[in-house]
MIDO-161840 format. One line per 2 residues: number of its first residue (from 1); their letters; for each residue x, y, z of C-alpha. Coordinates in steps of 0.02 Angstrom, whole numbers. Layout:
N
NUM	a	X/Y/Z | ... $
//
This chain:
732
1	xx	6432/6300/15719 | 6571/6193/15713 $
3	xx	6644/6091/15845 | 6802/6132/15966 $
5	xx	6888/5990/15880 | 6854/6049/15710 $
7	xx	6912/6225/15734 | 7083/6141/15822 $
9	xx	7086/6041/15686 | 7097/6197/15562 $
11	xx	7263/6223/15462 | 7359/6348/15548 $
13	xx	7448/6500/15459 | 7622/6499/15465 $
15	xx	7741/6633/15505 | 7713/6725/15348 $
17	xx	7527/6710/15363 | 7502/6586/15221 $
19	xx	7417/6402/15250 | 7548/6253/15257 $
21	xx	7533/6139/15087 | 7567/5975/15049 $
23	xx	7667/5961/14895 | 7534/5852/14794 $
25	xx	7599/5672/14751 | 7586/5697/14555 $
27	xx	7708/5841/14573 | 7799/5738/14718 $
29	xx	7849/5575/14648 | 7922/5659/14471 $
31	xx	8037/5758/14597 | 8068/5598/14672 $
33	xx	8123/5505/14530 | 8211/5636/14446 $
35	xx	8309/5629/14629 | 8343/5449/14630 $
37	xx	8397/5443/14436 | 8539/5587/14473 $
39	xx	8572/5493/14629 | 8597/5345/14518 $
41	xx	8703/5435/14391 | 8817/5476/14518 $
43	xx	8831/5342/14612 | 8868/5237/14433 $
45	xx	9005/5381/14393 | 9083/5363/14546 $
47	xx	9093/5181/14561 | 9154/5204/14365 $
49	xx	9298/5346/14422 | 9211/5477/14318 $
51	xx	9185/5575/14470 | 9304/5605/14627 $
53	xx	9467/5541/14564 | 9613/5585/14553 $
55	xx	9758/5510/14424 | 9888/5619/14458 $
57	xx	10073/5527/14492 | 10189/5593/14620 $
59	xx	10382/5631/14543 | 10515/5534/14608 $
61	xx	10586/5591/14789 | 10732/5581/14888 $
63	xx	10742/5431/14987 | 10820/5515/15164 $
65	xx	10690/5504/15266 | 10669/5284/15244 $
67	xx	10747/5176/15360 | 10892/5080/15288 $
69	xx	10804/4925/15350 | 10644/4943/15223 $
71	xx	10728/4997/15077 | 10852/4861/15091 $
73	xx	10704/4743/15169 | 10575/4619/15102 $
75	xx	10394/4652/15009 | 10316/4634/15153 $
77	xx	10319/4783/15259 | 10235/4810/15452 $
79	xx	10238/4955/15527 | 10079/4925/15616 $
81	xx	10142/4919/15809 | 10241/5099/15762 $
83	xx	10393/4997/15738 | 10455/4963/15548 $
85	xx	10488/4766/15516 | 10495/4686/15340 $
87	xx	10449/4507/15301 | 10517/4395/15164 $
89	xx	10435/4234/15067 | 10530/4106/15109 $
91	xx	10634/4025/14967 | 10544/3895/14849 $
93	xx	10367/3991/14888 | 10272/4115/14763 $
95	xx	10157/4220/14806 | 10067/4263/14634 $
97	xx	9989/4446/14662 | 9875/4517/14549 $
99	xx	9826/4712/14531 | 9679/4804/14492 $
101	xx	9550/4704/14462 | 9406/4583/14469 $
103	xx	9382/4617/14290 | 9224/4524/14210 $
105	xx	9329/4457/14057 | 9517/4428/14126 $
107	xx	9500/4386/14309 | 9378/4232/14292 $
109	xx	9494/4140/14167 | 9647/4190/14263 $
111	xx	9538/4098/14434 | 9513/3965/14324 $
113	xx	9693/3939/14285 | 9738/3938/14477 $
115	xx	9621/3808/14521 | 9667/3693/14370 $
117	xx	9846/3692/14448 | 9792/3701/14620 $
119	xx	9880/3862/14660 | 9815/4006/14770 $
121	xx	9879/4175/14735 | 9831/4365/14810 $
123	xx	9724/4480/14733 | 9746/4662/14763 $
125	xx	9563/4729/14701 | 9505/4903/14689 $
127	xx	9315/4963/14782 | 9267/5021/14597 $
129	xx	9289/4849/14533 | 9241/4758/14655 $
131	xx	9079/4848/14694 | 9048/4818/14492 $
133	xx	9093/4649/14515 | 9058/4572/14692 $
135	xx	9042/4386/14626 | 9204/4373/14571 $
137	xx	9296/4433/14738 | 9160/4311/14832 $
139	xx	9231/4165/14732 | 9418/4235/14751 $
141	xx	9386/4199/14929 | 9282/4046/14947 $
143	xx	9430/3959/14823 | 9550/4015/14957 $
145	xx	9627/4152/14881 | 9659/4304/14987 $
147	xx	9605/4480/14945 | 9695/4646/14979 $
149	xx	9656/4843/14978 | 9707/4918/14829 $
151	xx	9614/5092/14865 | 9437/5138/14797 $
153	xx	9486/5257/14635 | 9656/5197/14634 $
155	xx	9754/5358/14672 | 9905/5394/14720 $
157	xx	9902/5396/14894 | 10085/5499/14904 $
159	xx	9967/5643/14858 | 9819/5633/14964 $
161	xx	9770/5704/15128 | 9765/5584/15275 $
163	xx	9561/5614/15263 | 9562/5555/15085 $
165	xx	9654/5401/15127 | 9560/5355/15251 $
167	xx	9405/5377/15136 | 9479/5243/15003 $
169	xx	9529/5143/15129 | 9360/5127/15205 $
171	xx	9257/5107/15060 | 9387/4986/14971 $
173	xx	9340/4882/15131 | 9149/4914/15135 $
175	xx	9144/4829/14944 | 9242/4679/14989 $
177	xx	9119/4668/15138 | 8960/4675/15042 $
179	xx	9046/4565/14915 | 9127/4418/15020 $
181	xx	9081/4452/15180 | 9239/4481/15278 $
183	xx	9396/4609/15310 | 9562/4616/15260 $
185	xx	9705/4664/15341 | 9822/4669/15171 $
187	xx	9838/4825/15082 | 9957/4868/14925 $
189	xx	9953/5045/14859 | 9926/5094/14667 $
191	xx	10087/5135/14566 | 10195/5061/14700 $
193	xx	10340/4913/14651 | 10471/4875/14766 $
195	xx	10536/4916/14930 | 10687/5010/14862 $
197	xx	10581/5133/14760 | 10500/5183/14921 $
199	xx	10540/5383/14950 | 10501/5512/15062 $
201	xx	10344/5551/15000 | 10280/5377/15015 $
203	xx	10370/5322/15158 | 10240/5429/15274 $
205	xx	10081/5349/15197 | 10157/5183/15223 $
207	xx	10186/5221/15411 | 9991/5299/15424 $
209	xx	9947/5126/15332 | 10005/5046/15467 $
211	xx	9925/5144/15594 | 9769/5086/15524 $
213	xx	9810/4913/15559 | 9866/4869/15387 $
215	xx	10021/4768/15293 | 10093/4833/15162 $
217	xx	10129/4724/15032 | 10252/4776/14868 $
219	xx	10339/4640/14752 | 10506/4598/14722 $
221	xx	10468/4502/14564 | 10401/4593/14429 $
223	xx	10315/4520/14269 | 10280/4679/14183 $
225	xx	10132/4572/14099 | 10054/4754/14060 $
227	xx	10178/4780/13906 | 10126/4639/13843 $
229	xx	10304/4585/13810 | 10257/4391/13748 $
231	xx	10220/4246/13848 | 10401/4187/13837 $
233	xx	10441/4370/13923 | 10326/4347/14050 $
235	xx	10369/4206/14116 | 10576/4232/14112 $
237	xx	10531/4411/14227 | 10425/4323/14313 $
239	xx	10543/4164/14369 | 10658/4224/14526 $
241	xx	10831/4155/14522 | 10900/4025/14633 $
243	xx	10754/3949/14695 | 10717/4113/14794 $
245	xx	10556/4128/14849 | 10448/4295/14787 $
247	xx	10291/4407/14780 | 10265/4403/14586 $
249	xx	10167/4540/14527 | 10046/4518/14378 $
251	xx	9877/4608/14318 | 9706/4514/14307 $
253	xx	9625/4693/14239 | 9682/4854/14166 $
255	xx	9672/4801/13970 | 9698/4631/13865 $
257	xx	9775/4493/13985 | 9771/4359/13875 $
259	xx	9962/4337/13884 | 9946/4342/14058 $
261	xx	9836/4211/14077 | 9929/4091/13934 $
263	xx	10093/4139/14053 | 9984/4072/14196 $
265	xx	9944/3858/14115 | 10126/3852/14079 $
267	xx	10240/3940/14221 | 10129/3860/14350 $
269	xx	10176/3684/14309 | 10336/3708/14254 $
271	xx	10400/3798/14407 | 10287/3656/14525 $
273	xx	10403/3529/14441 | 10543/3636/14496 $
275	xx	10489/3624/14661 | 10399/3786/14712 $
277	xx	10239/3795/14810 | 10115/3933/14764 $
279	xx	10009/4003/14910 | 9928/4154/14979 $
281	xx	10033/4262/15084 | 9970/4218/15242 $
283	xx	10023/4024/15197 | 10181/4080/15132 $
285	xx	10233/4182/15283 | 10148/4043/15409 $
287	xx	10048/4178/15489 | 9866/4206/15519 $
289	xx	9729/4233/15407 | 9709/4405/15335 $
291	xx	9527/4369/15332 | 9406/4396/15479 $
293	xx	9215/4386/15443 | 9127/4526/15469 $
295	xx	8944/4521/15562 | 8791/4644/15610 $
297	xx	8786/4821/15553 | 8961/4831/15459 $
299	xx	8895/4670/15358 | 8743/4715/15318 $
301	xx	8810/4904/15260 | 8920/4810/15129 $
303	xx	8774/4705/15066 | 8681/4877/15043 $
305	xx	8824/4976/14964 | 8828/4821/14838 $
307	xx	8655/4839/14801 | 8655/5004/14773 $
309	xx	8803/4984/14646 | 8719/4849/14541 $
311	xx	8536/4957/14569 | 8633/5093/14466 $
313	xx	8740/4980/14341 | 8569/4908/14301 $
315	xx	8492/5064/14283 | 8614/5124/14202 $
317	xx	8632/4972/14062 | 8410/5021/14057 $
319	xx	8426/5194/14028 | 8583/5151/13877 $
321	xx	8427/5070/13811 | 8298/5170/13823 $
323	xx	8414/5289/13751 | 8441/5179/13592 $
325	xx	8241/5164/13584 | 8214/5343/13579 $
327	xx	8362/5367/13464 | 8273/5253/13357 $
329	xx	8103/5313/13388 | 8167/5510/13346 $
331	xx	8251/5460/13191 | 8111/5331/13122 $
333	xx	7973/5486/13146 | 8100/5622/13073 $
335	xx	8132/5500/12929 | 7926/5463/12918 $
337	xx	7869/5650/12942 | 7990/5718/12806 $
339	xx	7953/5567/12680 | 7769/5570/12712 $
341	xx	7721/5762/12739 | 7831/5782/12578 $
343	xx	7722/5645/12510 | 7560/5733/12567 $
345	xx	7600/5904/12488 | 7664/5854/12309 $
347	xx	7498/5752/12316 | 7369/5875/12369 $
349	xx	7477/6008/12280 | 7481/5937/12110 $
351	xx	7399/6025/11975 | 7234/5964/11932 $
353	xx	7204/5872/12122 | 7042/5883/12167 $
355	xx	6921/5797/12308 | 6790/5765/12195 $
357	xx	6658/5881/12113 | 6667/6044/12231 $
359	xx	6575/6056/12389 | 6455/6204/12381 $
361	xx	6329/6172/12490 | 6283/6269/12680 $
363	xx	6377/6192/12815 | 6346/6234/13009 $
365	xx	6496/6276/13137 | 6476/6241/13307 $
367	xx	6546/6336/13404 | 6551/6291/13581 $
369	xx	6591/6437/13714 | 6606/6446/13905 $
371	xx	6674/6623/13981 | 6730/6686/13822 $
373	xx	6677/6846/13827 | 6858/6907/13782 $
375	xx	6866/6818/13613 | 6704/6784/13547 $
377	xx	6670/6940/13453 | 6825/6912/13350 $
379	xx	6779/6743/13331 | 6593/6777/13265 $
381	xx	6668/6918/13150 | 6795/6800/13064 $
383	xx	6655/6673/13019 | 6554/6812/12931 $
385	xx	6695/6853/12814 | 6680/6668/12761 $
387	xx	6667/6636/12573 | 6573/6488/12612 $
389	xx	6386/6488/12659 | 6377/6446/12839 $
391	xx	6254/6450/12986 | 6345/6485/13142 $
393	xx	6284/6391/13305 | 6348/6465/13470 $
395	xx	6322/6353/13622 | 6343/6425/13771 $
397	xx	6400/6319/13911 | 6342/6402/14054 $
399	xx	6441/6559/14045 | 6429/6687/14187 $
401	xx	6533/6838/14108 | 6388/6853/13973 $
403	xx	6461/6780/13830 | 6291/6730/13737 $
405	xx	6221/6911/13779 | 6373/6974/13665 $
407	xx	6343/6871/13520 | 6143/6899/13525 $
409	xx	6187/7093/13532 | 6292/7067/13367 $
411	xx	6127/7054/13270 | 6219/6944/13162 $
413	xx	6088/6854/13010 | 6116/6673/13022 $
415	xx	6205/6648/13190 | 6092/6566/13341 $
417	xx	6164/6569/13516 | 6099/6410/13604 $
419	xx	6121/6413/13808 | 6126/6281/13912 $
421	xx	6181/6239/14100 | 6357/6207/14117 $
423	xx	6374/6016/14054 | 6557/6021/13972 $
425	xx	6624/6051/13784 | 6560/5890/13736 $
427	xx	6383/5920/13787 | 6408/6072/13711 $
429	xx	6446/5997/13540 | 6304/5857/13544 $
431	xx	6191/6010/13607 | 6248/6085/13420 $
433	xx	6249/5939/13325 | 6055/5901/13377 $
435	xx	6012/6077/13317 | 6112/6096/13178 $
437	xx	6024/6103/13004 | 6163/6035/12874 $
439	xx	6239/5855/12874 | 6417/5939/12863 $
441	xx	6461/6023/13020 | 6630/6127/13069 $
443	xx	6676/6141/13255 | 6809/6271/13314 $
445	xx	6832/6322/13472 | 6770/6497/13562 $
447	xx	6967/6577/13559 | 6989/6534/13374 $
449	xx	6981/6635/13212 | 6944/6583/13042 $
451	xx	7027/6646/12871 | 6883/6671/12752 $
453	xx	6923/6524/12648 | 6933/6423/12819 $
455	xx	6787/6351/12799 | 6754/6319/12591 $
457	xx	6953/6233/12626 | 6919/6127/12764 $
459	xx	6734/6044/12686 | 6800/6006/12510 $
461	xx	6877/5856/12556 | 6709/5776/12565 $
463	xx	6688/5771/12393 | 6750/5610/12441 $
465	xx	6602/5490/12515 | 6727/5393/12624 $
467	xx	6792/5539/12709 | 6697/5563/12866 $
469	xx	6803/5695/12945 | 6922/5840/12904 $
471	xx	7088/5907/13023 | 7114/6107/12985 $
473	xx	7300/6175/13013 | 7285/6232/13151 $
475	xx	7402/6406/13202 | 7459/6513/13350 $
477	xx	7402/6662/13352 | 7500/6748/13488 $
479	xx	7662/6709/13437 | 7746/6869/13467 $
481	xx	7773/6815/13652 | 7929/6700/13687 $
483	xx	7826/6553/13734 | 7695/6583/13608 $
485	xx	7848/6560/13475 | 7868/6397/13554 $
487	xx	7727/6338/13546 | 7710/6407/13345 $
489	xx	7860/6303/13331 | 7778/6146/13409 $
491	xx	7619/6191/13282 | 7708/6184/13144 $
493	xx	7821/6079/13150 | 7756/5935/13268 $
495	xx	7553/5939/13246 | 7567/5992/13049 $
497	xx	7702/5866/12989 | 7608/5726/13104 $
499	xx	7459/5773/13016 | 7524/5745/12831 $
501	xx	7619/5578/12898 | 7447/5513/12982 $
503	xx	7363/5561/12820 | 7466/5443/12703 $
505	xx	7452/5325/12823 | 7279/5336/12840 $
507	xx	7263/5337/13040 | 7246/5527/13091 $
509	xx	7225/5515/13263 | 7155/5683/13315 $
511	xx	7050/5810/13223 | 7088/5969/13311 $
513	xx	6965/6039/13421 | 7014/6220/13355 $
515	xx	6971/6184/13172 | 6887/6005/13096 $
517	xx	6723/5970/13005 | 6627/5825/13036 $
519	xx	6490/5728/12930 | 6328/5716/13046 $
521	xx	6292/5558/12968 | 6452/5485/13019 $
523	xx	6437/5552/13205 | 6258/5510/13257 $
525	xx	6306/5319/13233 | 6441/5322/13357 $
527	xx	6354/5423/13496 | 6417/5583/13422 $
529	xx	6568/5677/13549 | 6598/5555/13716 $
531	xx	6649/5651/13887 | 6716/5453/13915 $
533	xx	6909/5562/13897 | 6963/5722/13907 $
535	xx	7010/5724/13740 | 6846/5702/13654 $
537	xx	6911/5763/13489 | 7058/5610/13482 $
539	xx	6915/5513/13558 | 6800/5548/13410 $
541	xx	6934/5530/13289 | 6982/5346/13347 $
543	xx	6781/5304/13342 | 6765/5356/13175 $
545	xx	6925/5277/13114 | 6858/5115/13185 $
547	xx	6666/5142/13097 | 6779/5140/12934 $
549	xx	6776/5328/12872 | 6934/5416/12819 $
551	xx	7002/5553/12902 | 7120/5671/12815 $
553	xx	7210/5838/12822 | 7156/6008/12729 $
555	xx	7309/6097/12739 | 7242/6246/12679 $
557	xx	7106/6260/12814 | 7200/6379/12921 $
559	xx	7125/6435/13092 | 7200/6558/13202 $
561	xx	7202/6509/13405 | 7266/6596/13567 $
563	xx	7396/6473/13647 | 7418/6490/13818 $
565	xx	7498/6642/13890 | 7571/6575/14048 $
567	xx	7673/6414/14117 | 7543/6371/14230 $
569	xx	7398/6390/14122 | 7499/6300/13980 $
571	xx	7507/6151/14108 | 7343/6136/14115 $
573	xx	7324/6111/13922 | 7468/6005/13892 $
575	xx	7405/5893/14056 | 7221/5885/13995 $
577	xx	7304/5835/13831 | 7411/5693/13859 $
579	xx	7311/5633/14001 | 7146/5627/13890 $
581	xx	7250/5539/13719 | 7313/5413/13863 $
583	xx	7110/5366/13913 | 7067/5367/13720 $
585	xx	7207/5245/13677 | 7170/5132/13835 $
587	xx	6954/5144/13762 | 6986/5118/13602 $
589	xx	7118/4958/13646 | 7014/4815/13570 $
591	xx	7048/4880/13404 | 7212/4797/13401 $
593	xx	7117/4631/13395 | 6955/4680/13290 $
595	xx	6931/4635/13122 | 6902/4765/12963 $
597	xx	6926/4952/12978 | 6928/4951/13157 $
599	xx	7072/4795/13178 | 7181/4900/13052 $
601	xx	7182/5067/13151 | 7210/4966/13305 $
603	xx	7362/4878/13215 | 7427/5012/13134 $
605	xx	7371/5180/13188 | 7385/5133/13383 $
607	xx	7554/5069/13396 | 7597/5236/13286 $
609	xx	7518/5362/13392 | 7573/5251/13557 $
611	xx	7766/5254/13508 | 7746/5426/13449 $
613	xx	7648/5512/13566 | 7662/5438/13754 $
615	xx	7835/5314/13718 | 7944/5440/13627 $
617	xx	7899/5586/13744 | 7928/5499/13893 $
619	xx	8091/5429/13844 | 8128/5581/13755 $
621	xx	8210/5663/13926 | 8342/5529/13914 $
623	xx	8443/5632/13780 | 8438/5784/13884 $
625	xx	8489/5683/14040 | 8643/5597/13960 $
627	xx	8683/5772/13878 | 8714/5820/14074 $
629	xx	8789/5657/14108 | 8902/5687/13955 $
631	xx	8953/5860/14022 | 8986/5818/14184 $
633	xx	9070/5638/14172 | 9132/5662/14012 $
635	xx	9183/5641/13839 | 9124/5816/13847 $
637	xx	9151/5855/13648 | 9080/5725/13601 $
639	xx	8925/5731/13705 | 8890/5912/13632 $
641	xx	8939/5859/13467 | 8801/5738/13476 $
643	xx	8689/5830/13566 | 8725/5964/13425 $
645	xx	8683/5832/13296 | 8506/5786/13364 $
647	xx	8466/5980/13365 | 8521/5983/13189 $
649	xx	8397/5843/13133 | 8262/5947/13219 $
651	xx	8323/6110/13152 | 8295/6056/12973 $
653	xx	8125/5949/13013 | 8052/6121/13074 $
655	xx	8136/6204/12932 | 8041/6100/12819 $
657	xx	7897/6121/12905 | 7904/6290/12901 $
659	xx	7932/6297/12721 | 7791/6170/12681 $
661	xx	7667/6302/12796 | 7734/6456/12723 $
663	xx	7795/6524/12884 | 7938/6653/12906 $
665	xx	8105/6566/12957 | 8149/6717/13085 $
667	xx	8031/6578/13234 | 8160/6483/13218 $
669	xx	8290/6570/13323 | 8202/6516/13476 $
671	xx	8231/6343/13436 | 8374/6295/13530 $
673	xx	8296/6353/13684 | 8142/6283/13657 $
675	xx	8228/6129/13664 | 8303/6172/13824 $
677	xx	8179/6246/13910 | 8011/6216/13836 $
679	xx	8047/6037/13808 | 8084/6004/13985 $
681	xx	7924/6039/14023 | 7832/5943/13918 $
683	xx	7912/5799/13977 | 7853/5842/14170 $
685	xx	7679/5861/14093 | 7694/5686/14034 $
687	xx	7764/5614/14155 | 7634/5665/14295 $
689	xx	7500/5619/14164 | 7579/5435/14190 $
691	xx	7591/5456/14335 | 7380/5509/14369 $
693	xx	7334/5362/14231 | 7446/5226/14358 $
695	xx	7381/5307/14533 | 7200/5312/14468 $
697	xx	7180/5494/14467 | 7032/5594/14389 $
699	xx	7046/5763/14289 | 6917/5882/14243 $
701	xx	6890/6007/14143 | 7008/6142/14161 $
703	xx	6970/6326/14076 | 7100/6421/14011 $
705	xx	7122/6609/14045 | 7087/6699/13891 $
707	xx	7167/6881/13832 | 7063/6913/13670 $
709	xx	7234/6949/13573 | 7213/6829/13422 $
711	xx	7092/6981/13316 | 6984/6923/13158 $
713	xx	7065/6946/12989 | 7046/7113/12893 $
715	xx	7049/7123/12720 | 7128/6930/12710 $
717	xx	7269/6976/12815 | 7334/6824/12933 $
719	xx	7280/6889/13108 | 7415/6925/13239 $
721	xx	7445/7001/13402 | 7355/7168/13444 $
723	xx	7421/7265/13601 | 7492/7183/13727 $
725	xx	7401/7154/13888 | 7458/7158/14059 $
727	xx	7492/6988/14086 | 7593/6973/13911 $
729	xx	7771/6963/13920 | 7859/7012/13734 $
731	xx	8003/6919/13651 | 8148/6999/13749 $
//
């Protein structure tokens, strides 16, 4: 009996009567990076204005409602004690203002210019910018240059709500705190010029400026260095008359300043000789700093909006390429498959091609089965319409729904059922192999179905005395289900065409477990089928590639499985699958440095099946997730015309596919959401699988629920779908 402390210790039922669960880490931490990526995304398309602003530009107003005294006054203008005042630069002082940046290209020559000259100037800089660029506001103000708010997203403040405002306002000034430190009490607002121009729209946001403990600081002396007008131009607008003195404004971002910067080397020496001083504002107007330092909690929120901003810039600049990888990656294997696999068939399809003399002799098929009760009958029937003389070896794995009892009661001449205590497929196999009579052996699995020239297709490649090993094409079965016509798609179109490209290049690395024939001679060497993975037949493959036999592709070989009816149970395939060719690459690793047979698969047929199998998947979901990006950020045509063009390229791959495998085209109207939906989840499946390989985690076996839909052929008919059972949801 257990004690008070272990029944208190019990889960509890919740409201609804069902036990609280943890959500399990290799389900939590894809969530969780899928969550901090679209965090990331956003954050980078704010920060970039793709999100959240606004570039609208209020009409001209009356001006009725501005005091006389500001639209007659200086650039300066305070209304921060609720009382208006303007301030002037006193004559034979410049106050060089600059707009909208730091900009990586412009702004560092343009500080460069300024301290060759030893001139200090103000720079009105934007939260996007500088949160982009923090280093160059940090050296604005350690050169003595002052800084100024210039909003976030640069809108037009004339427009906005007071909330808004206040929003640009204080995340302007969070950026130039994580970026330099301090706070500044100078603030100019976008699309603004000079005090006259000030209306009735803007004369209110002005006054709420203020409020907030802000100056407001226009120009009276305008360069209009964003036309471009010449350097000559420049500096002529630029020069007030009379030895006034002036707030010049010029741009250090916004497009190509190189006029403004060749302005810059010769109006600041000419107009020194002249007489003129050029200093901040603060120094021109002989008033205090507009910088205070910031400390604590305010400081330390700047340094970690800053952070966050690069964190996504650099992500950002990773995922661009990543992107380019897979772009690459897609292309180079669409290019491969259609070359090769086109390669492949005109070879094997030639008139005249043959193996070598034809293989006639008895061969043995394994077939291993545990709680296939469902299927096995059909399974057993299809290999006694084979036109090839077989034995048939059925090896039960410990079945408790009486599997082997079915296949003894068949009576069948030449099949032997073989039981054994549940020890796994491979067990199962090496059970097989030790009894089978023939040195040629065919293993399928207990779901499949064989054509009656399945078998005489799939052994004539030995003929040839280097080929150790045969892949059969494998098919779905069940296809008449929506994801059943996905998968066919993936069948056909992935595993086939890989096939043929692996062929020509002579590092196949998976026979499938559904259809392939083995030569006993070649297995016993290398320990026959490992349960080191859970993908013994990739494992096997690799092992025999490295032992120096050939492996190659009977396209004709055609075998007839049940894919997986349900999300959850397709899951546990795909899982098993990728997690298992993961363990057989990371086994079979010191190939890439052996010598002979083995040192060319590992050079050649492990980067190949690594780049195309575990790299290109993973990356794969960064199309999908700049498609959204695209959408939502923008250039939205063009991200769908692209995103059109990579379906495209697929759409004819499986089209060609198709055609090579003689399927019907009609599959192929599912495509589009297969690579919406379907995909998708693939790329979760991977992505945990990483995940278990990096955290250490262990699989086992996992047995698919089986339906018995997938019937034996009659009469040399391709078997399909019989009635639907409950569980079976029909193409809508």
């Amino acid at each position: 009996m257990a004690s008070p402390s272990h029944r208190r210790s019990a889960p509890r039922p919740d409201r609804r009567g069902a036990l609280r669960r943890r959500v399990p880490l290799r389900l939590l931490l894809p969530l969780l990076v899928l969550v901090a990526l679209a965090a990331m995304l956003m954050l980078r398309g704010y920060v970039h204005s793709e999100i959240l602003a606004d570039h609208r530009i209020q009409k001209p107003a009356p001006t009725t409602e501005v005091p006389e005294e500001i639209l007659e006054g200086g650039p300066v203008i305070d209304a921060r004690k609720g009382k208006a005042a303007t301030l002037s630069v006193p004559d034979h002082r410049l106050v060089l203002s600059f707009d909208d940046g730091p900009d990586p290209t412009w702004t560092p020559k343009v500080l460069d210019v300024l301290k060759k000259h030893d001139a200090h100037a103000v720079f009105f800089v934007t939260g996007t910018m500088t949160s982009r660029y923090p280093d160059l506001v940090k050296r604005m103000v350690d050169e003595g240059h002052e800084v100024g708010l210039h909003t976030f997203n640069h809108p037009d403040l004339s427009l906005q709500s007071t909330k808004r405002i206040d929003w640009e306002l204080s995340q302007n000034q969070l950026a130039i705190t994580g970026a330099a430190g301090i706070r500044t009490s100078l603030f100019r607002p976008p699309y603004s010029s000079f005090s006259d121009a000030m209306d009735n729209e803007s004369w209110p946001v002005t006054q709420y400026i203020g409020s907030r403990g802000y100056l407001t600081v226009v120009n009276n002396t305008d360069s209009e260095d964003w036309k471009r007008p010449g350097v000559d131009e420049i500096i002529r607008r630029a020069t007030p008359k009379d030895g006034k003195g002036a707030i010049v404004l010029m741009h250090d971002s916004g497009g190509n300043r190189s006029q403004t910067v060749a302005a810059l080397d010769r109006f600041l020496p000419d107009l020194k000789d002249k007489g003129y001083e050029f200093d901040n504002l603060t120094e021109a107007l002989d008033a205090p700093s507009a910088h205070s330092p910031v400390t604590g909690s305010e400081l330390w929120k700047g340094k970690a909006w800053i952070f966050l901003v690069q964190a996504s810039e650099h992500i950002t600049d990773v995922l661009v390429v990543g992107l380019a990888i897979i772009g690459t990656l897609v292309i180079a294997r669409f290019v491969l498959m259609l070359l090769l696999s086109g390669a492949h068939a005109r070879r094997v399809r030639r008139k005249g091609f043959r193996w070598g003399p034809p293989v006639t002799e008895p061969v043995t098929v394994l077939v291993p089965a545990y709680n296939e009760a469902k299927c096995i009958e059909n399974t057993v029937t299809s290999l006694m319409a084979s036109d090839h003389p077989i034995e048939v070896l059925v090896i039960d794995d410990g079945s408790t729904d009486g599997t082997a009892r079915i296949v003894e009661a068949m009576g069948l001449p030449n099949v032997r059922v073989i039981r054994q205590l549940n020890a796994g497929k491979p067990a199962a196999l090496n059970r097989g192999l030790a009894n089978a009579r023939y040195d040629i052996v065919v293993m399928m699995d207990g779901d499949t179905v064989f054509e009656p020239s399945t078998v005489r297709e799939l052994v004539q490649p030995f003929a040839d005395p280097k080929v150790g090993a045969v892949a059969g094409n494998a098919k779905v079965g069940n296809k008449d289900s929506l994801i059943g016509a996905w998968q066919h798609i993936e069948y056909v179109m992935g595993f086939n065409l890989d096939r043929r490209m692996y062929d020509i290049l002579r590092c196949m690395p998976t026979i499938p477990g559904a259809v392939g024939a083995f030569r006993k001679s070649a297995l016993e060497p290398i320990g026959g089928m490992s349960d080191d993975t859970l993908a013994e037949d990739t494992d096997v493959t690799m092992a025999l590639h490295r032992a120096g036999w050939r492996v190659v592709y009977a396209e004709n070989a055609r075998a007839w499985t049940e894919a997986p009816e349900t999300v959850q149970q397709l899951w546990s395939q795909r899982y098993r699958w990728s997690y298992g060719t993961m363990q057989a690459i990371w086994k079979h690793r010191r190939a890439l440095v052996d010598k002979g047979p083995s040192g060319r698969f590992g050079r050649v047929g492990l980067p190949f099946v690594s780049l195309f199998m575990i790299v290109a998947p993973l990356l794969a979901p960064l199309i999908d997730v700049f498609l959204l990006y695209g959408l939502v950020f923008g250039p939205t045509q063009q991200t769908i015309l692209a995103w059109l063009g990579v379906l495209a390229i697929q759409a004819v791959c499986a089209a060609y596919a198709f055609r090579l495998d003689k399927e019907r085209m009609t599959h192929l109207i599912s495509l589009p959401l297969q690579q919406i939906l379907y995909r998708q989840l693939m790329y979760v499946v991977l992505l945990q699988s990483w995940i278990t390989a990096l955290t250490g985690g262990r699989l086992r076996w996992q047995k698919l629920r089986r339906t018995g839909v997938v019937g034996a052929p009659v009469n040399g008919s391709v078997p399909g779908g019989q009635a639907y059972q409950d569980d079976r949801r029909p193409v809508a």
